[in-house]
C-alpha positions in Angstrom: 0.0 0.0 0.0 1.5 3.4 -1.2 2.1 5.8 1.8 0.3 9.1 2.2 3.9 10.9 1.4 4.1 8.5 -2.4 0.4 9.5 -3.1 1.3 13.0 -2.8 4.1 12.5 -5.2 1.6 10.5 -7.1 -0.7 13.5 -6.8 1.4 16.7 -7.9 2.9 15.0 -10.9 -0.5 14.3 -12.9 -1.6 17.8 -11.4 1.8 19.2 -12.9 1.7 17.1 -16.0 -2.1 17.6 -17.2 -2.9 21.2 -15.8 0.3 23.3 -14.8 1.8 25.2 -17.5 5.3 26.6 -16.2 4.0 30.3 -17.3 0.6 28.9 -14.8 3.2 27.6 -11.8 5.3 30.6 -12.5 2.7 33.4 -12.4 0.7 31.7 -9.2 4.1 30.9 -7.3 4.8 34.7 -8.2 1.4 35.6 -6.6 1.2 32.5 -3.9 5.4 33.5 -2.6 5.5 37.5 -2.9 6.9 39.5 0.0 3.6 39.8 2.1 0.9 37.4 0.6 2.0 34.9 3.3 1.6 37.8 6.1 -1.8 38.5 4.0 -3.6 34.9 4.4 -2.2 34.6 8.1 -3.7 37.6 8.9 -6.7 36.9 6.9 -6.9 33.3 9.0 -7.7 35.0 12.2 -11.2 37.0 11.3 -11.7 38.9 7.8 -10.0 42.2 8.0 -11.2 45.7 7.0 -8.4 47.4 4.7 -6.8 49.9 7.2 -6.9 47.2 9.7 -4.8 44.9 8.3 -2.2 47.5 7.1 -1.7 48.7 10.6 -1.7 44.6 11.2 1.1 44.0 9.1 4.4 46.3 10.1 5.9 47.2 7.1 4.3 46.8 4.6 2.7 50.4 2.2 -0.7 50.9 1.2 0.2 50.6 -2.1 2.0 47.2 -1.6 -1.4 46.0 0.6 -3.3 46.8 -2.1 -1.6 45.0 -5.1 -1.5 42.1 -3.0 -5.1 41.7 -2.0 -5.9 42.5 -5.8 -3.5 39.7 -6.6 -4.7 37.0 -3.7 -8.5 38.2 -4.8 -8.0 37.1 -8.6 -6.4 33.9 -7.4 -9.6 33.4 -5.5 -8.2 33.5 -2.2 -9.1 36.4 -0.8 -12.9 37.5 -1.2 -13.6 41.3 -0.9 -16.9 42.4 0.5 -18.2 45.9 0.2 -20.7 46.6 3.0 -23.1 49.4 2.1 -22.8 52.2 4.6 -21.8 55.6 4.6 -18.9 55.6 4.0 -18.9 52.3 2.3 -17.1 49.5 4.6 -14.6 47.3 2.4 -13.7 44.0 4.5 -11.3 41.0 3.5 -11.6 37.2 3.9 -10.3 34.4 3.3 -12.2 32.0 0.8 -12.7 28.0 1.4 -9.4 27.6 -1.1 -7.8 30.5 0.8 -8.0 28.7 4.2 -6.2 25.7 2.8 -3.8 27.9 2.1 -3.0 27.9 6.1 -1.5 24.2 5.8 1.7 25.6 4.4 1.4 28.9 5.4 1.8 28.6 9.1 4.5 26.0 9.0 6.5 28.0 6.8 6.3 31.5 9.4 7.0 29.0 12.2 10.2 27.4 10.1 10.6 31.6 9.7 10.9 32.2 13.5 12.2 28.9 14.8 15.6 29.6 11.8 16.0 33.1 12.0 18.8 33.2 14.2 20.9 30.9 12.0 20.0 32.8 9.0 20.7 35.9 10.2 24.5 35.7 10.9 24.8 33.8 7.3 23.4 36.6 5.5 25.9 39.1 7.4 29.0 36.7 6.8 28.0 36.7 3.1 27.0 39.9 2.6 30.6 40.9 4.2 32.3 38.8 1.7 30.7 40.3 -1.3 31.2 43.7 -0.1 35.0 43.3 0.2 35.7 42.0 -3.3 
C-alpha cells in the first residue's frame, strides 16, 4: 500500500503534468510567494480584515504594496472582498474555502521563519561581508 507521502508524489505529478503550465506555476508561485501574501492569508486566517486594519496589522508593509497584494490573492480566489453598504462604504477582507487551505503551508512555513532566523541571520551578514570586500 503506497504511503500518504508517495500518493502526494503520485498527486502533484498528474496535477503538474495535465494542468500546470510553467507560465501557470510561475505566475501563481509569483502571486502565492511574494513579499507579504504569506503575512496577508495569516492575517486573513484569524477574522476577515477591513483594509486599514490589516495595514496597521502588518508592520511594514505600504498601502500601495497591501493593495496589489489583496488584488493579486483576490484574482487567485483567495481572498474574497466584500463591500458593505454604509456611509462611508465598509470594504472588508476574507479568506475564501481555497484560501484557508492555504494555512496548511502557510503557518509551518512562518514558524520554520521564526524557529531559523537566528541561524539565517549571521549567514546573511558573513555573506554579505564577503561580497562587499571583493
Amino acid at each position: 500500500m503506497p504511503s500518504e507521502h508517495e500518493d502526494n508524489q503520485v498527486d502533484a505529478a498528474v496535477v503538474e503534468r495535465e494542468t500546470l503550465t510553467p507560465e501557470v506555476a510561475r505566475d501563481l508561485l509569483n502571486s502565492l510567494a511574494g513579499k507579504w501574501a504569506a503575512l496577508v492569508v495569516r492575517r486573513l486566517d484569524e477574522r476577515p480584515h477591513r483594509f486599514a486594519e490589516l495595514r496597521r496589522s502588518i508592520d511594514g508593509i505600504s498601502q500601495r504594496m497591501l493593495s496589489v497584494t489583496l488584488r493579486g490573492l483576490e484574482r487567485d480566489g483567495i481572498v474574497e472582498r466584500t463591500v458593505h453598504t454604509t456611509v462611508p462604504p465598509q470594504v472588508e477582507y476574507a479568506l475564501t474555502d481555497l484560501g484557508r487551505t492555504l494555512e496548511q503551508v502557510v503557518n509551518p512555513l512562518l514558524i520554520w521563519m521564526h524557529s531559523h532566523l537566528g541561524e539565517v541571520e549571521p549567514n546573511r551578514a558573513r555573506y554579505d561581508s564577503r561580497t562587499t570586500a571583493q
